[in-house]
Backbone as CSV, one residue per row, in Angstrom:
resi,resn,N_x,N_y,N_z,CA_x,CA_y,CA_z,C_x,C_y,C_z
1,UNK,13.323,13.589,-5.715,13.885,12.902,-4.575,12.904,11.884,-3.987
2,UNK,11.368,12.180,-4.199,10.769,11.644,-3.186,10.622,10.340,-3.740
3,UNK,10.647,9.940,-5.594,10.373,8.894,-6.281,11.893,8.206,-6.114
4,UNK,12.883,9.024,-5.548,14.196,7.433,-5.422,13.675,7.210,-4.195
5,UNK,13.375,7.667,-3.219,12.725,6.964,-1.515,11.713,5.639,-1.747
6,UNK,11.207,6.155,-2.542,9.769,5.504,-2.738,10.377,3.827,-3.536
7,UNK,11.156,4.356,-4.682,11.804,2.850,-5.150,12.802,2.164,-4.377
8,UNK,13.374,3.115,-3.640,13.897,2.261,-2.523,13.420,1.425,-1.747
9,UNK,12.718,2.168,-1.018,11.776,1.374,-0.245,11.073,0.051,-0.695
10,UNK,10.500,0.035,-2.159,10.286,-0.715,-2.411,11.103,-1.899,-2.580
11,UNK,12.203,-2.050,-3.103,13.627,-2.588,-3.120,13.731,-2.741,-1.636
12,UNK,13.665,-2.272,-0.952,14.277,-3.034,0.807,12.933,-3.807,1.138
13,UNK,11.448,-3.257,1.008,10.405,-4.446,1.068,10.626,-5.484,1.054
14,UNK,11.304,-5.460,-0.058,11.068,-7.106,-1.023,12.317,-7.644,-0.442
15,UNK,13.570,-7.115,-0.628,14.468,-8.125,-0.159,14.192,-8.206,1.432
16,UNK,13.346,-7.716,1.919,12.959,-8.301,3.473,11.722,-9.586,3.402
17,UNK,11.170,-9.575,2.293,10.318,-10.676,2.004,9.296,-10.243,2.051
18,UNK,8.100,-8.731,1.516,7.242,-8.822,2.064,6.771,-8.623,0.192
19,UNK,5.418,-8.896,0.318,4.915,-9.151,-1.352,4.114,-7.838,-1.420
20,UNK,3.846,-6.588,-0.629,3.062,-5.937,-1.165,3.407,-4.978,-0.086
21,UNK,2.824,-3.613,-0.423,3.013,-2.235,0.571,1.290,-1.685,0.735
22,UNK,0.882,-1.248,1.138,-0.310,-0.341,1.257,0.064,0.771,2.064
23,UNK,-0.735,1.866,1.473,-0.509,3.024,2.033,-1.650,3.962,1.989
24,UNK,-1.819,5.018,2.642,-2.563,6.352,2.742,-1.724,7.506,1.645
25,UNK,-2.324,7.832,0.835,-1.484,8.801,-0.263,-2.543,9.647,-0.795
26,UNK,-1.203,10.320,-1.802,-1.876,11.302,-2.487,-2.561,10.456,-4.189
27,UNK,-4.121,10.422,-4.492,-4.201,9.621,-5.536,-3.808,9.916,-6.679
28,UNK,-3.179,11.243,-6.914,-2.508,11.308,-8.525,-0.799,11.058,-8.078
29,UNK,-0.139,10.977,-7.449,1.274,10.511,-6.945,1.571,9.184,-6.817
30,UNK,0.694,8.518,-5.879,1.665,6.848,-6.251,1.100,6.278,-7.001
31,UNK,0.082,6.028,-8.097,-0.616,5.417,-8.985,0.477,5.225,-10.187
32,UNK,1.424,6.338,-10.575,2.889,6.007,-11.428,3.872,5.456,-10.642
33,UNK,3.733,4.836,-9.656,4.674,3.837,-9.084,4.183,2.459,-9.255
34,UNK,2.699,2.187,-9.418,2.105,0.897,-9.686,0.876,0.827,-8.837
35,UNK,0.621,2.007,-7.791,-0.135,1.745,-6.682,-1.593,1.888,-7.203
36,UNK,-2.597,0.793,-6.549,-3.874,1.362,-7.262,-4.751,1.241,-5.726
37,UNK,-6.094,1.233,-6.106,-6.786,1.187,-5.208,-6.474,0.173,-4.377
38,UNK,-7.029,0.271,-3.469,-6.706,-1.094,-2.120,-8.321,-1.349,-2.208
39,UNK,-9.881,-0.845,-2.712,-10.992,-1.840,-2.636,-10.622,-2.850,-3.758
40,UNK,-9.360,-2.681,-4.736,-9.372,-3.869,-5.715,-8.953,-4.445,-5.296
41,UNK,-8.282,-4.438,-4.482,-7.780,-6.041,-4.441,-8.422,-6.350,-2.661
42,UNK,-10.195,-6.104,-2.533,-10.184,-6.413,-0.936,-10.076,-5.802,0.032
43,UNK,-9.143,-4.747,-0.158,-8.835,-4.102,1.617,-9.348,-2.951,1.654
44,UNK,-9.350,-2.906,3.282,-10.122,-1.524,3.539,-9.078,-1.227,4.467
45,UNK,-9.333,0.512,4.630,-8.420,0.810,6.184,-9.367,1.207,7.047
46,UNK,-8.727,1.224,8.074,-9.817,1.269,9.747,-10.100,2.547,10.098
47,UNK,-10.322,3.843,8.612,-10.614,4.860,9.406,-11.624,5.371,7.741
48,UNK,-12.086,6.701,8.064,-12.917,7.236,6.798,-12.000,8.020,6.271
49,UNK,-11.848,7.449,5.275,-10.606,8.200,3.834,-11.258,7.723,2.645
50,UNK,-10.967,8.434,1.567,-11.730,8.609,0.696,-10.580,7.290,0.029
51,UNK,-11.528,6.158,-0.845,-11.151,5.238,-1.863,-9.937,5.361,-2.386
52,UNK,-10.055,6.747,-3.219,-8.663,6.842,-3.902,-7.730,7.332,-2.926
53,UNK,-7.883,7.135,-2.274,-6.710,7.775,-1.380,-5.613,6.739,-0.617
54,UNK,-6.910,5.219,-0.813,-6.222,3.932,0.246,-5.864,3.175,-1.056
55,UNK,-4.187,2.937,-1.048,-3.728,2.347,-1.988,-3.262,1.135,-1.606
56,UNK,-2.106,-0.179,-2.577,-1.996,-0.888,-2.421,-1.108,-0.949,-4.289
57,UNK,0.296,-1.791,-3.717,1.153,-2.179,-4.588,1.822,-4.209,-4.337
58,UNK,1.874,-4.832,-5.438,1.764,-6.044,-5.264,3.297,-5.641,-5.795
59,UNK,4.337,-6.266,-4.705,6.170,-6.261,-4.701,6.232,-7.685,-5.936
60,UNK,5.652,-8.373,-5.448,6.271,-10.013,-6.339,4.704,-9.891,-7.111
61,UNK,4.857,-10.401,-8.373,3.832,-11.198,-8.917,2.569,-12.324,-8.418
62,UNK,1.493,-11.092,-8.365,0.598,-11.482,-7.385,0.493,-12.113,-5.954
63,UNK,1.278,-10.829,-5.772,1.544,-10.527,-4.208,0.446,-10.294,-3.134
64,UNK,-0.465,-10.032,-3.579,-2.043,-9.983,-3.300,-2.913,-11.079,-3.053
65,UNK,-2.754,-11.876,-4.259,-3.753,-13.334,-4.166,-3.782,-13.653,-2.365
66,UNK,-5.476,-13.770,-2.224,-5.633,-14.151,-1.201,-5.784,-13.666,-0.307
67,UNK,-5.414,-12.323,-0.192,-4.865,-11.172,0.228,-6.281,-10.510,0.995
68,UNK,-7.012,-10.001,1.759,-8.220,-9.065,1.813,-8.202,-8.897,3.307
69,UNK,-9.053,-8.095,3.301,-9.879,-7.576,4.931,-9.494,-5.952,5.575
70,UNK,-9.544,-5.872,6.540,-9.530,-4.729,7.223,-7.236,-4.702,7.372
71,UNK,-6.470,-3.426,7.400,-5.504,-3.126,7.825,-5.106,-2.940,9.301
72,UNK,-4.365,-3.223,9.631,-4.045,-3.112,10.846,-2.975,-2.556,11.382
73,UNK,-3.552,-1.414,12.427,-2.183,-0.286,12.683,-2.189,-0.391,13.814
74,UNK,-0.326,-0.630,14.555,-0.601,-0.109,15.461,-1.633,0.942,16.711
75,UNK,-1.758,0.714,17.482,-2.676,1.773,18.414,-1.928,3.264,18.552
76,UNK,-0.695,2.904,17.943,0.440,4.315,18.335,-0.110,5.596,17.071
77,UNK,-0.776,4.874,16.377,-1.449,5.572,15.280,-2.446,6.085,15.054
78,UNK,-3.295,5.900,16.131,-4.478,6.703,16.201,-4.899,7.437,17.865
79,UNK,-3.166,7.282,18.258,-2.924,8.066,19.352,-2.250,9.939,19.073
């Protein structure tokens, strides 16, 4: 169930226009969806989590280019 959510989601991303997802995960679970590290391509997240854990999926063909720096979460998120 959780891999049709997950392609969904991805599918409503994109037809909303956005070129890429990042997330906090489990590192043997979304890596067979396409997700890899987020230091490859640049990004970091704003808290201490271990590497494999901060992912990142490119929706369109090099959806990334250009792409880098720190993530940004709401404040409702580390409330």
């Amino acid at each position: 169930m959780g891999s049709i959510l997950i392609k969904h989601a991805h599918k409503r991303a994109n037809e909303l226009g956005y070129n890429s997802i990042v997330l906090l995960g489990h590192k043997n679970y979304y890596p067979r969806f396409g997700y890899k590290q987020a230091v490859k391509f640049h990004i970091e997240f704003p808290f201490n989590a271990p590497k494999e854990n901060c992912m990142a999926i490119e929706l369109t063909k090099n959806g990334l280019d250009g792409v880098n720096g720190l993530v940004e979460y709401p404040k409702e998120f580390f409330e």
